[in-house]
C-alpha positions as CSV (number, residue, x, y, z in Angstrom):
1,X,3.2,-2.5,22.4
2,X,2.1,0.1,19.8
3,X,-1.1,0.5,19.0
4,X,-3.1,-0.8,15.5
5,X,-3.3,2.2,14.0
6,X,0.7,3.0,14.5
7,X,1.5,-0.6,13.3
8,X,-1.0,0.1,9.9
9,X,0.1,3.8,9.2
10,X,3.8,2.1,9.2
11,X,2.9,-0.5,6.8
12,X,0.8,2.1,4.2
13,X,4.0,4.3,4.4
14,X,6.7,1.5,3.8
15,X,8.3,2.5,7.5
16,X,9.8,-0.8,8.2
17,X,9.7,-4.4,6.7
18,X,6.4,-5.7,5.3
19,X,6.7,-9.5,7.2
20,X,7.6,-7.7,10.3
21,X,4.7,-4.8,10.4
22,X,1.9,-7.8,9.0
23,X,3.3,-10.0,11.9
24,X,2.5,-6.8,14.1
25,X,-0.3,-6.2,13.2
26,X,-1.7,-10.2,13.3
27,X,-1.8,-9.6,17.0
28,X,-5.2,-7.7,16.4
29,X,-8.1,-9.0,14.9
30,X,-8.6,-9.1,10.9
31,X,-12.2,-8.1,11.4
32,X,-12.8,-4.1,11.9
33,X,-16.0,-2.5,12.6
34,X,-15.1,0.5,10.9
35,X,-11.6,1.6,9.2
36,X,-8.9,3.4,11.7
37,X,-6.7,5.2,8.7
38,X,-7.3,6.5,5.5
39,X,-4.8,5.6,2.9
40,X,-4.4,8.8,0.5
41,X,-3.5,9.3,-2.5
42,X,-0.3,11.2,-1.1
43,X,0.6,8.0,0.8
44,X,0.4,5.8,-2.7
45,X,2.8,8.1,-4.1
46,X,5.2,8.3,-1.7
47,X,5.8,4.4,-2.4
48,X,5.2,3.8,-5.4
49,X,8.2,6.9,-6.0
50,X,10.5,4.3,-3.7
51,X,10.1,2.2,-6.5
52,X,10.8,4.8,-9.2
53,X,13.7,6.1,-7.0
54,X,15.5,2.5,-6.6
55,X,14.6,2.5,-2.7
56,X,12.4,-0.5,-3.3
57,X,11.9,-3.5,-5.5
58,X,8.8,-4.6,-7.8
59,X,8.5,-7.8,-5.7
60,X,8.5,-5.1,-2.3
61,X,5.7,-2.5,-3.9
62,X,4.0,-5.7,-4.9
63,X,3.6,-7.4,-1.9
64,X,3.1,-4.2,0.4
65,X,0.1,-3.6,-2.2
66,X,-1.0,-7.0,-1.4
67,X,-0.8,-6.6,2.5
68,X,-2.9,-3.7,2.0
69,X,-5.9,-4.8,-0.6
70,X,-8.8,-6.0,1.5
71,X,-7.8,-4.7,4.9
72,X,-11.0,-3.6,6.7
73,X,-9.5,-1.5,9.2
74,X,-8.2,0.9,5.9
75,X,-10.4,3.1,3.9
76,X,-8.8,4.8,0.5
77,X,-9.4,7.9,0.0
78,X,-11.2,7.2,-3.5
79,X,-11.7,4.4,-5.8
80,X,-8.8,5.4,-7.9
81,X,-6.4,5.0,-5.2
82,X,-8.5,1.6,-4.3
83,X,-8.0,0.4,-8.2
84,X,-4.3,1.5,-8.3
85,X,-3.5,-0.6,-5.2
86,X,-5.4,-4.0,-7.2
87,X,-3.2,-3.5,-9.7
88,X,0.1,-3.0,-7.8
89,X,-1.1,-6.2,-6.1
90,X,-2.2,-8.2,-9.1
91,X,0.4,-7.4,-11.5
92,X,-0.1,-10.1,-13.5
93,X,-3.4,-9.0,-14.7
94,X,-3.0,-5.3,-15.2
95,X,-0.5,-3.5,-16.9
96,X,0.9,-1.3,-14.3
97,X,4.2,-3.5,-14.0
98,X,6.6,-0.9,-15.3
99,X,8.6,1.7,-14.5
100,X,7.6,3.9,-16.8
101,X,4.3,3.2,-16.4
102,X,4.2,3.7,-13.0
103,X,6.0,7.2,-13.5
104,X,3.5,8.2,-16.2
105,X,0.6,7.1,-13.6
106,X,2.3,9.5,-10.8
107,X,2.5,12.6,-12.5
108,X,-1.3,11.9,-14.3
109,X,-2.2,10.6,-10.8
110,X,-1.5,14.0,-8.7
């Protein structure tokens, strides 16, 4: 059995389905005492360029965005990383829905 921290890093890098790494990683508790991984601001735009490259759907960035929002065990780098993963995750509220938008928000974001 891999360890928590293997299972999360996975599912902030997109390395396998995101059902099959938040079924993984149910086997540990939600609670954390402290976070394990930092997500990065390199990490968020490695997926969100699967996106702009056609690896990945909207629906797929969405939901990983969502499976990562208010995990305890992750700490972001910075609150812009933090807002930028709200609105992946909320998309219905915030404008960062398209393509072009997200491109524009990758090269502004490096």
């Amino acid at each position: 059995m891999r360890n928590r921290k293997e299972v999360l890093k996975d599912l902030v890098l997109l390395r396998g389905k995101i059902e099959d790494l938040s079924m993984e990683l149910k086997k540990y508790p939600w609670d954390s005492e402290a976070p394990i991984l930092k997500f990065k601001r390199k990490d968020l735009i490695h997926v969100v360029k699967k996106f702009i490259d056609y690896h990945i759907s909207f629906d797929t960035l969405t939901n990983w965005a969502n499976a990562l929002e208010c995990r305890e065990d992750l700490e972001f780098e910075s609150d812009d990383v933090k807002e930028i993963i709200f609105k992946l995750a909320n998309p219905e509220i915030n404008i960062v829905t398209t393509k072009i938008k997200l491109e524009e928000f990758i090269k502004d974001f490096r």
